[in-house]
Each structure stands twice: as C-alpha cells, then as structure tokens.
VOGU-3710 file (C-alpha; in Angstrom, 3 decimals, decimal comma):
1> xxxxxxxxxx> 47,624/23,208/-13,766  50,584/22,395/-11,760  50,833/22,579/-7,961  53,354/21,085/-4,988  49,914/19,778/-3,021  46,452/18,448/-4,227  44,003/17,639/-1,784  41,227/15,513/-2,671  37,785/16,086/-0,637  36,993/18,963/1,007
11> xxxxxxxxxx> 35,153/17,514/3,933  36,653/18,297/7,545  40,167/16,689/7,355  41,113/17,680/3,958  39,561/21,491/4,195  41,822/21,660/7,567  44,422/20,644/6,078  44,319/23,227/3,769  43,965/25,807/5,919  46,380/24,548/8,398
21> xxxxxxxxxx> 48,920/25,197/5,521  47,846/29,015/4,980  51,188/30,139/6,008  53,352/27,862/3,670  54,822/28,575/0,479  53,500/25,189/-1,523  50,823/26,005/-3,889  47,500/24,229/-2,972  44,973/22,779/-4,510  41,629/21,738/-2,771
31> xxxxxxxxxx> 39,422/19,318/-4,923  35,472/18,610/-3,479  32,780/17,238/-5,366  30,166/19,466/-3,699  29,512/23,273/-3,896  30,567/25,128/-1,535  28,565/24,377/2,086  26,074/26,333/3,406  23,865/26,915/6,516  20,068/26,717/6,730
41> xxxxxxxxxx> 17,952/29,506/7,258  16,112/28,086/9,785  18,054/28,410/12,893  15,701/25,417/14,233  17,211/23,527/11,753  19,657/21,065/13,453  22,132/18,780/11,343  21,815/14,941/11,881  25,413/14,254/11,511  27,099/15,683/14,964
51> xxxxxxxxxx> 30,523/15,410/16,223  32,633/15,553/19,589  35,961/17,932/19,101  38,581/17,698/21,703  40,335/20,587/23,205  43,333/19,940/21,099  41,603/19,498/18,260  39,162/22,846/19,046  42,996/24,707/19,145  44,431/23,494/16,042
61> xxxxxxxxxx> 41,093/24,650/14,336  40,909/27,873/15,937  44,919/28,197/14,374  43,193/27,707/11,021  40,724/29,969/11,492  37,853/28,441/11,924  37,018/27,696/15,305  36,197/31,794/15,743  34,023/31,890/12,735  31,585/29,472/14,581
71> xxxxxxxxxx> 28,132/30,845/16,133  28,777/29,615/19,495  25,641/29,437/20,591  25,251/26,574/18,314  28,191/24,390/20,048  27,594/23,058/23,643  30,245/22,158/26,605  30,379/18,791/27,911  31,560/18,855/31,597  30,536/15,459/32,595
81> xxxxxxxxxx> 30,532/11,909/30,831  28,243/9,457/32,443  28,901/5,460/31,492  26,660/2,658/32,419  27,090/-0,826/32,297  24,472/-3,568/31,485  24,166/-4,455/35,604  24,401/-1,230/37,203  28,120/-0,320/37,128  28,878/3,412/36,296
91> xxxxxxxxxx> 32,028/5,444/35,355  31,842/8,779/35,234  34,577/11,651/33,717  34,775/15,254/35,014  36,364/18,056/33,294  36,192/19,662/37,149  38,538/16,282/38,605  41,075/16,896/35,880  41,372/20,999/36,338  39,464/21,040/32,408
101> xxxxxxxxxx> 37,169/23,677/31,230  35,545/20,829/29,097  36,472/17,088/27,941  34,960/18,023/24,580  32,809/20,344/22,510  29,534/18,866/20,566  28,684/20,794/17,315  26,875/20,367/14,026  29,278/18,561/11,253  28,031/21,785/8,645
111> xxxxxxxxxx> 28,517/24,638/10,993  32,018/23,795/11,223  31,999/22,609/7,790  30,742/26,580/6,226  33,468/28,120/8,936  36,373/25,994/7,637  34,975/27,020/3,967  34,964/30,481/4,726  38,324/30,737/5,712  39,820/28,671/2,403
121> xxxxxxxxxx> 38,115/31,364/0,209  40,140/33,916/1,354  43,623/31,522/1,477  45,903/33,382/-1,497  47,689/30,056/-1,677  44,864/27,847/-2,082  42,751/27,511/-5,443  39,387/25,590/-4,700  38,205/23,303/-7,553  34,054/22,797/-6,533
131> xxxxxxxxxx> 32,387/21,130/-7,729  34,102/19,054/-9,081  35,352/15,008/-10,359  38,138/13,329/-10,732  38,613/10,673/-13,280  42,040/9,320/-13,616  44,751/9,010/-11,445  48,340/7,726/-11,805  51,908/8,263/-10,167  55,100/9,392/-11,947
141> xxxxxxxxxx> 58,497/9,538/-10,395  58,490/13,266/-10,507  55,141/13,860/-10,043  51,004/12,389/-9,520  49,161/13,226/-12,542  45,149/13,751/-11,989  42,604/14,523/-14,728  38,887/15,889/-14,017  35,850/14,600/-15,748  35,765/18,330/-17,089
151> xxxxxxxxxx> 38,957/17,542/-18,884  41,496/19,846/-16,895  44,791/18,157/-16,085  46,566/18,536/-12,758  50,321/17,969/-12,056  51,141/17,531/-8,451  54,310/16,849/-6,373  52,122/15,056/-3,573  48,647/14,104/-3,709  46,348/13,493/-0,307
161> xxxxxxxxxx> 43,521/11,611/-0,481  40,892/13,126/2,099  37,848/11,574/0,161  36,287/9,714/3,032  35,673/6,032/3,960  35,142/5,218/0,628  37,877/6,716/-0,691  38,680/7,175/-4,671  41,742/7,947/-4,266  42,933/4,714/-1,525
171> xxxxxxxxxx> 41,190/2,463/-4,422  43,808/4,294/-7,146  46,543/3,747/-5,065  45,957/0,309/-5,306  45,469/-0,212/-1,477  44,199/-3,639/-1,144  42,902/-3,775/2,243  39,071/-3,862/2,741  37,394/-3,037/5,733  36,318/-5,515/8,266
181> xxxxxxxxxx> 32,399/-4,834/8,924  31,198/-5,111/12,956  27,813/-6,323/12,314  26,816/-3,161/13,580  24,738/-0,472/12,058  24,834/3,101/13,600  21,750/5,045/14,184  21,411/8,569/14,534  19,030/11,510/15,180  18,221/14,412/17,159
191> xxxxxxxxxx> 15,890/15,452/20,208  14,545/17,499/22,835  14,286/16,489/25,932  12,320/17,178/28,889  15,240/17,240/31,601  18,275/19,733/31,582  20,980/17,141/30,003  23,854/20,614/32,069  26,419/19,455/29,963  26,853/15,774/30,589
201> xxxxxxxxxx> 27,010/13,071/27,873  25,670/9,810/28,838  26,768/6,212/27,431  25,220/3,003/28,284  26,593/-0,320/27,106  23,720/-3,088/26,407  23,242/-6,482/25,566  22,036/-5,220/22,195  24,201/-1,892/21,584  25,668/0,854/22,858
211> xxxxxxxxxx> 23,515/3,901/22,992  25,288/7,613/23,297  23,518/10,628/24,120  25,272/13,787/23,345  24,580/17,563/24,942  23,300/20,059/22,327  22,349/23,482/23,292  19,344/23,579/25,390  17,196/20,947/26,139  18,478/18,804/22,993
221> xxxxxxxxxx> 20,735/15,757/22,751  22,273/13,790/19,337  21,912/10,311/19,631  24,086/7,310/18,645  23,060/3,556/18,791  25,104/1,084/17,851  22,858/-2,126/16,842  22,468/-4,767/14,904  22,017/-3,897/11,341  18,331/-6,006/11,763
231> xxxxxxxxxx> 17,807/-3,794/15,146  18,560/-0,679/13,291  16,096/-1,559/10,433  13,313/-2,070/13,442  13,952/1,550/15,163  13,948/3,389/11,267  10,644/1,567/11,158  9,266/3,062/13,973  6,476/5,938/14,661  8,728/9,333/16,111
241> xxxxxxxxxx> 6,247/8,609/19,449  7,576/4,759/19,106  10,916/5,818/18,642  10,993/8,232/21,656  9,637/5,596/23,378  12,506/3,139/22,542  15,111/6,114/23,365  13,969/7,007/26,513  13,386/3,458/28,174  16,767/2,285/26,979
251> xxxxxxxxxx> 18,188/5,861/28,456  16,785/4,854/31,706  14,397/7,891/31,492  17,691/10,027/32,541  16,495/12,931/30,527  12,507/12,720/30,543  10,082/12,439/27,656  11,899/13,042/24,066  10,776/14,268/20,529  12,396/13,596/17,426
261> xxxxxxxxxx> 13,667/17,084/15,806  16,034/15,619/13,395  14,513/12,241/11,851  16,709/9,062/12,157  19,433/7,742/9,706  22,006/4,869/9,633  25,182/3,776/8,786  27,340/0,219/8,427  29,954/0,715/11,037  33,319/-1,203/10,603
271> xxxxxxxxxx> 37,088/-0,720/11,020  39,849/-0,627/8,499  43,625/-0,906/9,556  46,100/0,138/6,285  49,364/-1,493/6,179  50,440/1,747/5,146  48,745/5,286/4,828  51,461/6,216/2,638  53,552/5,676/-0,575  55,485/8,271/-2,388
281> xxxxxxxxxx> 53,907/11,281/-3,853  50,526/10,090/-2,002  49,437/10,657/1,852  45,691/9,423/3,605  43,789/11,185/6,025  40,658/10,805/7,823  37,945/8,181/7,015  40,177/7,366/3,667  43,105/6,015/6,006  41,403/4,557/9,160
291> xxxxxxxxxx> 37,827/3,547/10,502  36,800/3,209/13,932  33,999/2,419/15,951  32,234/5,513/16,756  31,678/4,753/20,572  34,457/6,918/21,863  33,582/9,495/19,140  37,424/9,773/17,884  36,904/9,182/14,175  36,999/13,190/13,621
301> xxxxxxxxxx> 39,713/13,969/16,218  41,932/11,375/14,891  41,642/12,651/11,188  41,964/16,588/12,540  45,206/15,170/14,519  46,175/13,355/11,050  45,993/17,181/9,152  47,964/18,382/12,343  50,843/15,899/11,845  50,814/16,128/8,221
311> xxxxxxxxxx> 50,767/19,699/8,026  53,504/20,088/10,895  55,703/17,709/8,699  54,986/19,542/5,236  55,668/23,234/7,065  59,083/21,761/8,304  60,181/20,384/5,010  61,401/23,690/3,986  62,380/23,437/0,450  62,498/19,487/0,261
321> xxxxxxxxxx> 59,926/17,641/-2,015  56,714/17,194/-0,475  55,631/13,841/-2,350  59,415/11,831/-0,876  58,400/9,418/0,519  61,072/9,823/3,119  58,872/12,552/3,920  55,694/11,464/4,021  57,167/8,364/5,713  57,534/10,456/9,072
331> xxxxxxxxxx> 53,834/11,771/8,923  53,059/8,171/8,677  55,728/6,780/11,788  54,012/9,795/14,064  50,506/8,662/13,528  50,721/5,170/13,767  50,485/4,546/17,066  47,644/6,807/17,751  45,445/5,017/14,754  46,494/1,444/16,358
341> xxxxxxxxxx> 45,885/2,318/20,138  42,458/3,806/19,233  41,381/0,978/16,781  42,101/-1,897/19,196  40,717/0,155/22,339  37,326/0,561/20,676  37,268/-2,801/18,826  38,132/-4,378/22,230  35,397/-2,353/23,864  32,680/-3,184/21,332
351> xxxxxxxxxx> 33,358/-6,709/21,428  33,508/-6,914/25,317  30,417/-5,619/25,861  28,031/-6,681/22,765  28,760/-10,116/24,316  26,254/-12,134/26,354  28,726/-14,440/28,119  27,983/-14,097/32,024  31,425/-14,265/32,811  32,479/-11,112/30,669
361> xxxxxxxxxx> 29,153/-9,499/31,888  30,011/-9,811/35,086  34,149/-8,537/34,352  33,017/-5,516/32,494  30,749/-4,593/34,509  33,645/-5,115/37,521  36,130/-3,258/35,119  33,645/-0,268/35,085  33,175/0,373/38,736  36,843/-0,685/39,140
371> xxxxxxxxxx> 38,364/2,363/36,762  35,209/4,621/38,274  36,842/4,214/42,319  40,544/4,454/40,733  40,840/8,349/39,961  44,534/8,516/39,230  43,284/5,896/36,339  40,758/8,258/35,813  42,047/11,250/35,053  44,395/9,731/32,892
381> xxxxxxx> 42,326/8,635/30,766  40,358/11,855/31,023  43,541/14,176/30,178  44,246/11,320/27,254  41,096/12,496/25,822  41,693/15,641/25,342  44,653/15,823/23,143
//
C-alpha cells in the first residue's frame, strides 16, 4: 500500500489531523490500534479522562467537522477561572473582562473522540487501518517503509507519529531524549456537587499539590490533583465518602458536599522537551513530541495547534514532497516557541508553588494578588489563552 501521509494513532491529534487534511490531494492513511470509539449507552455514564478546549482550538475542530457532531449538552462553558494561593491570595479570569463568550470549553475525551471518528469514515481521501499494529519501521531516502504485525506493507512519503506519550514511533526514530519525571502523580475523577459550580473552574495551589476543579454540565465537576506519587496512592486508597471528604476540605467547601460518579485513576506526570520534533520523512505531534504539566490544561490544545500548523504547512506545499525535511522543518520552526513558552511556564509554576520555602510562599502568594489587581496583565493572559 503506498500513500504520501501515514498517521500513526488515531487518538485526538492524529484523527484531527486527518481530518484537517480532508480537502487535500495527498492520500492518507490513519493507523490506531483500537476499534473504532464508541459512546456508552448510559447517558449517566461520564468519562474519567476530561479535557479543556480553547476557542481556537473549538474552531479548528469545528473546520474538521467535528465540533458540530458533538451533543452539546454534554460540553459545559467556563466563564470564570478562580485561583487560590496557599495564604489567601486569589486571581481570578473572566471571559466577561476580556469581551469572551468563554475562556474554554470542558468535554469528555470520547465524545469528541466518536465525533472526530465519524467524520474520518466518510473522508474519500483517508483509508482507516483499525485495529491495528505496527511492527517495523525504517526510513529510506525516497520514502518510510512500515510493516503491520498482520503482514501488510506500507510505503509512505512522510510518516507522523501521533502515538501518544509513549510513543512507538519517537522510539523508531531513534529519539534519545527521555522524559524528566516531576515527582508528581495526577489524580483524577468525577463528581456531583451540592453547589451550582455556573461555569467557573477553580484552582488552588497547596503545599502538597495543586488541585483543579473543572465545570461539567450540571451540578458535576472533573477533578485534577497533582500529588505526590505516595499522596496519590493514599487518596486511591480511600472510601468514595473518605475521598469526598478529602476533595471537599481541600476545595475549601466552595462547592458543598461531593459524590464520586466516576471512580478515581492516576497518572506519572512529567515533561519531555525534543531537540527536534522532526527529521525527514517523519513529523511528532501531541503527547509523542512534548509533555507538560497538566495544571494549565494545555497538553490537548497544544497538540490540536500542532495538527493546525502541520496541516496548514502540508495544504501549502502544493505539489512539493511532504516527507522534505525542508518542509517539515517549517512545521517544526512555527511550533517551537509555543511548546518552549508553555513547558517552562508550567514547570516554573509547579516548582514555585510545590515549594515550602517561606520566602517563595510569601512571593507567590504576592505574585497572585499582584497579576489579580493588574487587569491589563490580566486580560492578556486571558486573550493568550484562548488561541
């Protein structure tokens, strides 16, 4: 089978990608080792793993079709962000300051997930190979040569690894960077709440974490806590009553008694910085070329803007060869400083405040109420979150 584009993983990033290149002439190829996603029958079935999409990023998914395929009632508005420091300080974003209909929208990872999926199986350019494994992987001059565990044989001009953190494909490139672990272990799971959360997300930075609570429709919030990995281990230990218990003191009671609707999980967090996220006939994006901390909630957007650029450079190559790396070389330049700023913002932030030092207590928390009373700073930042 021969084809100008392969991607490999049909997750979020890759399966835009695809679809953000419906219009093109290259032949596509879409690898995943899963079947096809579905949604639950259930409708009070709600998916652990939830994400924050920006504006932008809602835009360049409604171009490839997906955004409008979503049950909206299932995605929820956040108008406010509330942030809290360890001594009181507070910073707080409005989409109303900065003239916004909404800093971001909260939705399940596999409603978005079947929507995306529905739209590839009607792409005439696209053939979908699910489920289904890769084996080997090498690079020729004219071409990237990928065989299946089935047997089948793929030719490809350029090959883009959208496999995830632990990407197959970064490892065959021989990639040699490792990523740096934070000590940190994310915990995650879904609940109802007593209080109205009207669209605000709320953040607060602790001596022992960072807790996030995230809007879902109605009275229901996702939660993310960044703790130690021996922390973490304690709360997945814990009763649901316990564990609502935890939630709720360390939330300051903002949102009343809680019950667990989606049981907790966990994950290592770390970050991973690539020399490179390119080399010819080859191209990263998502988890596979960058990890973040998730306390701003970018790790998503900045994959969805990393299918944006790459598409937007593979549309304008006209009839030049996708895999030059002169090419792919200018997907890379355009995304670099985006991947760095975000990387060192949240690594800075993580290790400011999981620190117990007095005097960087007290300057955070300072910092905080200093950006808070500063609105041109504000909104700034605000409008920088969008994109």
């Amino acid at each position: 089978m021969e084809f100008d584009v392969v991607i490999i993983g049909g997750g979020l990033v890759g399966a835009s990608l695809a679809a953000a290149l419906k219009s093109s002439p290259l032949r596509l190829a879409l690898i995943e080792g899963q079947s096809s996603p579905t949604l639950p029958d259930n409708p009070d079935d709600w998916d652990a793993r939830i994400y924050a999409i920006t504006p932008g990023n809602a835009d360049f998914l409604r171009e490839c079709g997906a955004w409008q395929r979503m049950d909206m009632a299932r995605v929820q508005q956040v108008e406010e962000m509330r942030v809290f420091g360890d001594t009181g300080a507070e910073l707080d974003f409005s989409a109303y300051q900065i003239g916004a209909p909404e800093l971001t929208f909260i939705l399940e990872s596999r409603l978005l997930q079947h929507a995306l999926w529905e739209e590839l199986q009607q792409q005439e350019n696209l053939t979908l190979l699910n489920p289904a494994q890769c084996a080997e992987l090498d690079w020729q001059p004219d071409a990237a040569h990928l065989k299946l565990r089935d047997g089948r044989e793929i030719r490809a001009k350029l090959v883009v690894g959208a496999d995830g953190r632990d990407s197959w494909v970064r490892h065959q490139a021989g990639m040699p960077e490792v990523p740096t672990p934070y000590q940190q272990h994310g915990v995650v799971a879904n609940f109802t709440t007593d209080k109205a959360h009207h669209g605000t997300a709320y953040q607060w930075f602790q001596d022992d974490g960072i807790l996030a609570l995230l809007p879902l429709p109605g009275k229901r919030v996702s939660m993310v806590w960044s703790v130690s990995p021996h922390r973490a281990q304690d709360l997945l230990a814990l009763s649901h009553e316990a564990l609502c218990s935890e939630v709720s003191a360390a939330a300051q009671q903002m949102l009343g008694d809680m019950q667990v609707i989606t049981p907790p999980s966990t994950f290592a967090l770390r970050v991973l910085n690539l020399a490179h996220i390119t080399k010819p006939r080859l191209a990263l994006v998502g988890d596979a070329a960058h990890n973040v901390h998730p306390l701003a909630g970018q790790g998503v957007n900045l994959g969805f803007r990393d299918a944006r650029q790459l598409a937007e450079v593979l549309l304008r190559a006209g009839n030049a060869d996708c895999g030059d790396i002169k090419l792919l070389r200018r997907y890379e330049a355009a995304r670099r400083d985006d991947i760095l700023s975000m990387q060192l913002t949240t690594d800075a932030l993580k290790h400011l405040f999981v620190n117990p030092h007095p005097v960087l207590r007290s300057l955070r928390n300072i910092g905080l109420s200093a950006t808070n009373k500063f609105v041109p700073l504000k909104k700034m930042l605000a409008r920088h979150a969008l994109n």
